[in-house]
Backbone bond lengths (Angstrom), bond angles and torsions (degrees), N, CA, C in turn:
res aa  C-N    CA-C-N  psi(-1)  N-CA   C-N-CA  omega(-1)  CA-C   N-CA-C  phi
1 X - - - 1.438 - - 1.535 111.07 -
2 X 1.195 115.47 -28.35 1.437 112.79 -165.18 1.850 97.34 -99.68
3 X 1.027 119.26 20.57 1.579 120.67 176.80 1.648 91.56 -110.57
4 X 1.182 106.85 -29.91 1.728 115.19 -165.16 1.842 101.70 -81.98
5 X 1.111 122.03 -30.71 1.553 131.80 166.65 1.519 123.45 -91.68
6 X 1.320 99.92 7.15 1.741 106.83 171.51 1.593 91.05 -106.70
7 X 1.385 111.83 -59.26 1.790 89.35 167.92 1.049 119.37 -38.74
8 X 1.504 143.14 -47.91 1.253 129.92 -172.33 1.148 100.75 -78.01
9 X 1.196 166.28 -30.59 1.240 165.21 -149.42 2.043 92.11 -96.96
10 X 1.285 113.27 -34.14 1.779 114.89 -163.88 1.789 82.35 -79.89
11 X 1.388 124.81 -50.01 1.524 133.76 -154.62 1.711 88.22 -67.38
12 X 1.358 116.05 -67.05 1.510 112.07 -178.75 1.884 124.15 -47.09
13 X 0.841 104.63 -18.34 1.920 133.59 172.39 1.379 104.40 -66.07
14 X 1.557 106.71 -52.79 1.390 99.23 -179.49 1.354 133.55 -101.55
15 X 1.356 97.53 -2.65 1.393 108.88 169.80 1.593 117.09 -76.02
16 X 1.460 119.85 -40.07 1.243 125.35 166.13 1.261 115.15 -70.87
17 X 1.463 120.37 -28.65 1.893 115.07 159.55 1.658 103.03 -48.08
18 X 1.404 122.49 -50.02 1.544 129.86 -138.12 2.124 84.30 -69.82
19 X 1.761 99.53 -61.59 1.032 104.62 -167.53 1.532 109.87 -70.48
20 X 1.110 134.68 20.97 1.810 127.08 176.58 1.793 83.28 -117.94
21 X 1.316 141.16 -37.65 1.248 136.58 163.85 1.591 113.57 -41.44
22 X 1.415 115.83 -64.10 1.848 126.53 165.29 1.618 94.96 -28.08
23 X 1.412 105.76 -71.28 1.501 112.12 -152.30 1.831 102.31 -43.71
24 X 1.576 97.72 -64.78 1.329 103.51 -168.23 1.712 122.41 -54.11
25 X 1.348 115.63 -10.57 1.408 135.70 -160.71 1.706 90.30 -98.67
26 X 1.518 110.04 -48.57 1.420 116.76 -176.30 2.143 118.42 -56.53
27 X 1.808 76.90 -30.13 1.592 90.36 -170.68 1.546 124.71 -79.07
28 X 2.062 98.69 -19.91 1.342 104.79 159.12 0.812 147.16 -92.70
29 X 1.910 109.99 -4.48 1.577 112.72 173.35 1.438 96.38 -88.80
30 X 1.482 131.63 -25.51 1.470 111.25 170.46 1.227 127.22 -64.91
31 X 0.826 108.37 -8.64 2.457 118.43 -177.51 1.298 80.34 -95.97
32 X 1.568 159.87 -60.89 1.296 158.70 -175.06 1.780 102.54 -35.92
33 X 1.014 79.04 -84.88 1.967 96.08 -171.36 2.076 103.80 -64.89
34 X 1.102 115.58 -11.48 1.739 118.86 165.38 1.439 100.71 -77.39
35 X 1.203 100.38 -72.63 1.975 102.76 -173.79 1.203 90.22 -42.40
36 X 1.693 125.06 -74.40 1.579 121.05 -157.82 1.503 116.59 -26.27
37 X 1.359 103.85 -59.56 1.314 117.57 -162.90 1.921 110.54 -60.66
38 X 1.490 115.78 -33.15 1.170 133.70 -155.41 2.222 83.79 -93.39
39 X 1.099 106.23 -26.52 1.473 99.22 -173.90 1.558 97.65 -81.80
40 X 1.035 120.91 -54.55 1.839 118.70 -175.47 1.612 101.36 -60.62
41 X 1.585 148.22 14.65 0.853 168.03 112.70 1.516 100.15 125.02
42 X 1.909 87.96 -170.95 1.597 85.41 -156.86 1.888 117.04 -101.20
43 X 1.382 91.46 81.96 1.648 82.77 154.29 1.367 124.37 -147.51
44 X 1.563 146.13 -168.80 1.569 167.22 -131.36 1.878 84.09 -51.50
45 X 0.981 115.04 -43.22 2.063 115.95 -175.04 1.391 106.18 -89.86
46 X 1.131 101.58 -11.87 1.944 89.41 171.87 1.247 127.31 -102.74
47 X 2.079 94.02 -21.54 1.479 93.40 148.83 1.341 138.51 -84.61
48 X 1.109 97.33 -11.65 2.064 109.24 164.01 1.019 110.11 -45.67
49 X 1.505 114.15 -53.23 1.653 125.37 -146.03 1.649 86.67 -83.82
50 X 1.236 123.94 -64.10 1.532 138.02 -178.65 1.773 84.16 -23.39
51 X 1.521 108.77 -65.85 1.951 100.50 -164.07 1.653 108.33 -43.45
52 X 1.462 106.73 -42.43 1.314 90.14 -144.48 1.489 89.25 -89.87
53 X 1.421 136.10 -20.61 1.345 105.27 166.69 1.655 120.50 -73.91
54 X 1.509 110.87 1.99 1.677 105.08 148.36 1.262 139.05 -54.01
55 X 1.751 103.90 -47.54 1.255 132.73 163.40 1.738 95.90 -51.32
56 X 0.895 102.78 -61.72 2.072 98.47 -166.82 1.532 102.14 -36.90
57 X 1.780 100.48 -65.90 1.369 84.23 -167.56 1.661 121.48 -91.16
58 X 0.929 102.74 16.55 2.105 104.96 148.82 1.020 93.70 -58.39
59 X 1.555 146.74 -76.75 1.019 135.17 -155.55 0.976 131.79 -76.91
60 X 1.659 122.08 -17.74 1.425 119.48 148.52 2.067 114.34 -66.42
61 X 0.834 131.62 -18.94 1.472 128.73 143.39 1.345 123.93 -38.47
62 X 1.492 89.43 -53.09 1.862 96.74 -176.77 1.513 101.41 -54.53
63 X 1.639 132.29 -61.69 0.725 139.83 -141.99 1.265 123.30 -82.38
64 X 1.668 83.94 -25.56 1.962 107.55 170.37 1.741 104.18 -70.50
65 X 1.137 116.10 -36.57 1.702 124.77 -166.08 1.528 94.39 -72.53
66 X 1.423 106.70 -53.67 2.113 99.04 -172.99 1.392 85.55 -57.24
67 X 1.371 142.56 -49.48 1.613 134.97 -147.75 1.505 96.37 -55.76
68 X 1.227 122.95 -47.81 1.582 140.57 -132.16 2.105 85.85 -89.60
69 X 1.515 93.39 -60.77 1.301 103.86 -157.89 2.139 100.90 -56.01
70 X 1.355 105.38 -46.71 1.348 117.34 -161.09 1.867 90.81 -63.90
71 X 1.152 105.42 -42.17 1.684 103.55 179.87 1.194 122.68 -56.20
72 X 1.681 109.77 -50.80 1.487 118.80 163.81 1.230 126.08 -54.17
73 X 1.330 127.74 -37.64 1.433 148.41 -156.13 1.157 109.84 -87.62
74 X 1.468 114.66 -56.89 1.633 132.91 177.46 1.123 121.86 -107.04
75 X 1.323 126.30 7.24 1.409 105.38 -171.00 2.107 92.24 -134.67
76 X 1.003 107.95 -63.67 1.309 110.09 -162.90 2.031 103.36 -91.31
77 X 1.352 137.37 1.96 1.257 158.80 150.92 1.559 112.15 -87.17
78 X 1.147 114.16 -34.82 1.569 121.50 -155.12 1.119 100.12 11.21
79 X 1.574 103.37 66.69 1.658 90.71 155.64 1.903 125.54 -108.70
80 X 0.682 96.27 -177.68 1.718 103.41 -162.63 1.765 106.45 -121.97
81 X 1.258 118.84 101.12 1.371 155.54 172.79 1.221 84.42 -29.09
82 X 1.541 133.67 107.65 1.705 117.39 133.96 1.622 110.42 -170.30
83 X 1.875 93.06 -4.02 2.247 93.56 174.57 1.569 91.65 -81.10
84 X 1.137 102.66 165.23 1.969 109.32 -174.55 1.663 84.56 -79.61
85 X 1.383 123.48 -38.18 1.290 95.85 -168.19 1.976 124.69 -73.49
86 X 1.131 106.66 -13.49 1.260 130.06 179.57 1.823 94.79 -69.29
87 X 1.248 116.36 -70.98 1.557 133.03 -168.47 1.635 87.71 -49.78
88 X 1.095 136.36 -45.23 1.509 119.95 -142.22 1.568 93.78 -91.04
89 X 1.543 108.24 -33.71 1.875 108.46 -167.40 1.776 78.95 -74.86
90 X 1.162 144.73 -81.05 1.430 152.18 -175.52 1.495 101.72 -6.47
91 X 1.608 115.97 -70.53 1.083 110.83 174.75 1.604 146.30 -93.96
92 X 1.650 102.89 11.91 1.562 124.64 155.76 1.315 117.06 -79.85
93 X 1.128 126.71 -29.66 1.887 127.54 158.51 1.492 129.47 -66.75
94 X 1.301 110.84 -8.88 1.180 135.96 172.41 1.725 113.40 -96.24
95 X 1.088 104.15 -30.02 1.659 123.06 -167.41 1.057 115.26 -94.91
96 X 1.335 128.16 -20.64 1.257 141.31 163.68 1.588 120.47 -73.25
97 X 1.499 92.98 -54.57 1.802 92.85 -172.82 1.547 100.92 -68.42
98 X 1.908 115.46 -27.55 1.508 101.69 -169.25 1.298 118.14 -71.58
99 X 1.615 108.93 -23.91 1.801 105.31 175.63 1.686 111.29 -85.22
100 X 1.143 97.25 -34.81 2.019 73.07 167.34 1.257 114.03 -68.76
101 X 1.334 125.64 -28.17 1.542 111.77 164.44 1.847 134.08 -22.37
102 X 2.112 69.08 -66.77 1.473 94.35 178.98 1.222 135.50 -69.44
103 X 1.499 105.64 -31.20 1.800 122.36 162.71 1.968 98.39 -51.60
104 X 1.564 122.37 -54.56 1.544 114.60 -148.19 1.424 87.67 -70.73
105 X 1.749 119.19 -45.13 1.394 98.67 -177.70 1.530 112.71 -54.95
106 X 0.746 108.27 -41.36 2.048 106.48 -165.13 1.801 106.57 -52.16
107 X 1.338 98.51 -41.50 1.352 110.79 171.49 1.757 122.28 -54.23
108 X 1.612 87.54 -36.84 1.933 95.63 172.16 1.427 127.39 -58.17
109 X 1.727 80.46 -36.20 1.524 95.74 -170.77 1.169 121.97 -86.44
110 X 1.344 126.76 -19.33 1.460 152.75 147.51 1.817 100.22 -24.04
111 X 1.598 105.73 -81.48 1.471 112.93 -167.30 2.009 102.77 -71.54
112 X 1.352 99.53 -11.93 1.670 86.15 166.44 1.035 124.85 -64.58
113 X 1.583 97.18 -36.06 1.756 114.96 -169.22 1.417 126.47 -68.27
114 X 1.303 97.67 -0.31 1.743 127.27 -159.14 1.753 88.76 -96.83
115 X 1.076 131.39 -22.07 1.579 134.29 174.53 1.147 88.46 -110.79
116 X 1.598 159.51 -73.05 0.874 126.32 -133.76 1.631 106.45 -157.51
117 X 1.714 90.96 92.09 1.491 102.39 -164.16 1.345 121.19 -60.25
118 X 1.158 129.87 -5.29 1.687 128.89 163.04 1.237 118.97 -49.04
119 X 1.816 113.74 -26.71 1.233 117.07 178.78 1.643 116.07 -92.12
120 X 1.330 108.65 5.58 1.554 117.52 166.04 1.362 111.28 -50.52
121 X 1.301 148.36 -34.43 1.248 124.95 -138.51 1.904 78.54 -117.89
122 X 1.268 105.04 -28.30 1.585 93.46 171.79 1.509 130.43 -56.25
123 X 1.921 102.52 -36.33 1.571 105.71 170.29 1.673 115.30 -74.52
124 X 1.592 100.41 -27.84 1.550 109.55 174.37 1.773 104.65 -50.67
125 X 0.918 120.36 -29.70 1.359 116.85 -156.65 2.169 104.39 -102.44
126 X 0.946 98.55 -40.54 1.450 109.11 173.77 1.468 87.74 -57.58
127 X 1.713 138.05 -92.91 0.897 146.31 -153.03 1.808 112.72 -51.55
128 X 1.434 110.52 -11.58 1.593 115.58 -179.64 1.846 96.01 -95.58
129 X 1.269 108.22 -25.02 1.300 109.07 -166.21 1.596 103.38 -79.42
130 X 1.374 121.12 -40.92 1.501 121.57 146.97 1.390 110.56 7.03
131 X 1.748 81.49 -88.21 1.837 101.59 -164.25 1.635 97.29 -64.34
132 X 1.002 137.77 -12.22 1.643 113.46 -179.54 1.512 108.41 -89.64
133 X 1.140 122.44 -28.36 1.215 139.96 -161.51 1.687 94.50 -80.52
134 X 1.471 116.96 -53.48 1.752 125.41 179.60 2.190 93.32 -53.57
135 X 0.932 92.15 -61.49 1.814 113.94 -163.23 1.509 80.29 -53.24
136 X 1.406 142.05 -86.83 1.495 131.95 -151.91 1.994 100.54 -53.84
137 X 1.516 106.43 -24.34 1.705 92.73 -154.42 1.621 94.60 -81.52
138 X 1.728 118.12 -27.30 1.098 120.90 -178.21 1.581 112.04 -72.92
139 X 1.269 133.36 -12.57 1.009 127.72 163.68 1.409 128.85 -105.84
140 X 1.290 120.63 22.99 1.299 137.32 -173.61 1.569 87.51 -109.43
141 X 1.330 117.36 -52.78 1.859 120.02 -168.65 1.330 96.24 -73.53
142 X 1.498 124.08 -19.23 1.745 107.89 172.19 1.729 119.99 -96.59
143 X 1.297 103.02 4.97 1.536 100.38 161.48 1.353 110.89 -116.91
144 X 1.295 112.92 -17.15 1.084 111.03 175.71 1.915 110.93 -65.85
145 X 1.239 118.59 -34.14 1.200 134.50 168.28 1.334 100.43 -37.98
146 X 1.162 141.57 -81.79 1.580 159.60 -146.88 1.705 87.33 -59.82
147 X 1.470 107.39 -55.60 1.855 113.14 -164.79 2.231 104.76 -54.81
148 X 1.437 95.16 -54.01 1.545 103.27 162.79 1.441 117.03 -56.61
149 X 1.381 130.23 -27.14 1.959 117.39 169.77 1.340 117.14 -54.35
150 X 2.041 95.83 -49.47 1.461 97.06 152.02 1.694 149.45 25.46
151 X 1.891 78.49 -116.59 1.104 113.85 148.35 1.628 162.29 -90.24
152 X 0.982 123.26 45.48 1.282 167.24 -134.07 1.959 97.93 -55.51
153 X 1.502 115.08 -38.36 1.441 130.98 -168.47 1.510 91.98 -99.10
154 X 1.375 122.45 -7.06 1.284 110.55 174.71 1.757 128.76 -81.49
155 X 1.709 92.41 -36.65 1.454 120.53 153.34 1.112 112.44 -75.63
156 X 1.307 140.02 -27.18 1.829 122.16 169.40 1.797 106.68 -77.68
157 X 1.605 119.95 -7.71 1.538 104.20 -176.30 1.671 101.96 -104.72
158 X 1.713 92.97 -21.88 1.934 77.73 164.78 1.196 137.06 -76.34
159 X 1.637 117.45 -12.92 1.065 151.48 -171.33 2.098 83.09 -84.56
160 X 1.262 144.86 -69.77 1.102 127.03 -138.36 1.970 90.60 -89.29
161 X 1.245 109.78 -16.23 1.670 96.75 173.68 1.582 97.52 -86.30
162 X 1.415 142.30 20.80 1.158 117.78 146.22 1.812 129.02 -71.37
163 X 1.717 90.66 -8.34 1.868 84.29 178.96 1.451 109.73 -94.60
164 X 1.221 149.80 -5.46 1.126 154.10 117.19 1.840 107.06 -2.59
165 X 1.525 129.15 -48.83 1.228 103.71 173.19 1.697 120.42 -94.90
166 X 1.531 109.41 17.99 1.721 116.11 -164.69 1.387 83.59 -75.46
């Protein structure tokens, strides 16, 4: 069994290699297409372009954060998803990078919409999805709260695999 959880522990290794590779790949076509845009000089299309290589690298963030989190989580913690307090930090590091994601896109789509307002109701909808996405996560961490009173040794053992990353 314990040869069978070092594979998973080798598979989780490389998946957060794969995704900190994305990130860094994400981070150079956005400095590409930023400079670009800032070299053909500066006006209303260079700040477009400037957004969306903002948008790029949100998402190389995103991709750096799963890298970071899946490493911490699974590989050097090996810990195993199932105290509420474990599940909620697991899935608040995830929840964070995905709504600023989703806010910078909404923001893209905003100044797209500025040429070509058909695509208004598309940024309308990213930027509403924000708030549903904030509203479900804020009420997941407030019941989830009650599930952690609970369990009380569940939050003192997630608390002692935080020195594992000192």
């Amino acid at each position: 069994m314990k040869v069978i959880h070092s594979l998973y522990a080798a598979i989780h290794a490389l998946m957060a290699l794969a995704f900190a590779a994305a990130s860094l790949v994400l981070v150079v076509i956005a400095a590409r297409a930023g400079w670009g845009a800032v070299m053909r000089g500066l006006d209303l299309p260079a700040a477009e372009a400037v957004i969306e290589a903002v948008g790029l690298l949100a998402a190389g963030v995103v991709a750096l954060q799963i890298s970071q989190t899946v490493l911490e989580e699974e590989v050097v913690r090996d810990a195993h998803i199932g105290a509420p307090t474990r599940v909620r930090r697991f899935l608040s590091r995830f929840m964070v990078v995905i709504v600023v994601a989703v806010a910078v896109e909404g923001l893209v789509a905003t100044f797209k919409a500025r040429e070509a307002p058909e695509l208004m109701l598309h940024a309308a909808a990213m930027l509403g999805s924000v708030g549903l996405l904030m509203a479900g996560w804020g009420l997941f961490i407030r019941l989830n709260r009650y599930a952690e009173e609970l369990e009380p040794e569940a939050m003192a053992e997630a608390k002692s695999e935080d020195r594992k990353l000192k």
